[in-house]
N, C-alpha and C positions, 0 to 999 in steps of 0.2 A: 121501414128504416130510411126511408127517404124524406124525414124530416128534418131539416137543419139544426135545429134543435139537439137531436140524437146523433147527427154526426159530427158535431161541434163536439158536444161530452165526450162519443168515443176517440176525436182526434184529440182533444186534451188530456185525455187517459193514456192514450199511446204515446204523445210527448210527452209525460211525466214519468211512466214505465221507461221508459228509453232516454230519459234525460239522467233516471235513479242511477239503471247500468251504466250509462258512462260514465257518473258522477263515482260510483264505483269502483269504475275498473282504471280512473286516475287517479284515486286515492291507492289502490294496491300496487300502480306503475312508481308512484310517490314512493311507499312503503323501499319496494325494492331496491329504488334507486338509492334511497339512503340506507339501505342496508348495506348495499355494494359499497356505497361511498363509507361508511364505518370501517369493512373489510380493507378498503384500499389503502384509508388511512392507516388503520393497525401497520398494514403490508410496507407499509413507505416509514413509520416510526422505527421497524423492528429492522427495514433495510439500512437505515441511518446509522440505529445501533451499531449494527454489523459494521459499517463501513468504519464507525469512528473509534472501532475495538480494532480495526484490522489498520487503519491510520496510526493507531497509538503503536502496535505492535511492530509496524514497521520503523515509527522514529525510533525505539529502541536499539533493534537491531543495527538502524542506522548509527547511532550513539557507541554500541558496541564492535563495531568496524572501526568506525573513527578513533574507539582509543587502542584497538590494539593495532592498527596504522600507526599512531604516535609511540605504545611502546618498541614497535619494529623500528621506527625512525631513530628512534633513540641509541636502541643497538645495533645499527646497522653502522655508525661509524665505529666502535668496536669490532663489531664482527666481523667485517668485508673490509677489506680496501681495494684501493683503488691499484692498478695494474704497472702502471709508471710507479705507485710510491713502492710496491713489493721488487722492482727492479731497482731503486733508485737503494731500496733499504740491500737486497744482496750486492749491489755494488760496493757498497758501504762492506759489508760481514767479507766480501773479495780480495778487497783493497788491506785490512785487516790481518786477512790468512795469509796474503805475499807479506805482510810484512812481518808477520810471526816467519812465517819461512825462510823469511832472506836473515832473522836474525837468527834462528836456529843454526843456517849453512855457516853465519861467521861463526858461532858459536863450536861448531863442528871442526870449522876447519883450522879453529884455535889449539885444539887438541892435539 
C-alpha cells in the first residue's frame, strides 16, 4: 500500500465520497431552507390578510361612530340647552305670571 500510485486512487476516492456527501447534505440544507421560506411566506400573506380584514373593520366602526356623533350633534341642540338660555327662558314664563297676576288682583279688586 505504499505505492503512490494506490494512495493517489484511494485519496481521490475519499475526496469524491466526501465531496458526494457534502454535495448532499447542501442540497437538503437548500431543500429546507426554502421549504421554510415557502412556510414563511404563506405565514406573512395570511398575516396581511388578517391585518387588512381587521384595518377594514376598524374604518367601519370608525364610520359608524362618526355618524351617530353627527346624528347626536344634531339633536343635541333640541334636546339640551344651554343653562343661561333655561334661566333666561323662566325669566321670561316669571315676568309673564306677575303680570297675569297683577291683572287678575285689578281684576279682583274691581269687583
Amino acid at each position: 500500500m505504499s505505492d503512490p500510485i494506490t494512495i493517489g486512487m484511494v485519496a481521490s476516492v475519499a475526496v469524491a465520497v466526501v465531496s458526494f456527501l457534502v454535495k448532499m447534505m447542501i442540497d437538503d440544507f437548500k431543500k429546507s431552507v426554502s421549504s421554510v421560506g415557502k412556510k414563511l411566506d404563506d405565514t406573512i400573506a395570511r398575516f396581511d390578510e388578517r391585518i387588512t380584514r381587521v384595518e377594514e373593520k376598524q374604518e367601519k366602526d370608525i364610520k359608524d361612530v362618526q355618524k351617530e356623533l353627527s346624528t347626536i350633534k344634531g339633536d343635541f341642540a333640541t334636546t339640551f340647552v344651554l343653562r343661561e338660555d333655561f334661566f333666561r327662558s323662566m325669566n321670561g314664563v316669571e315676568d309673564k305670571m306677575r303680570t297675569i297676576d297683577s291683572k287678575l288682583d285689578k281684576l279682583l279688586l274691581k269687583q
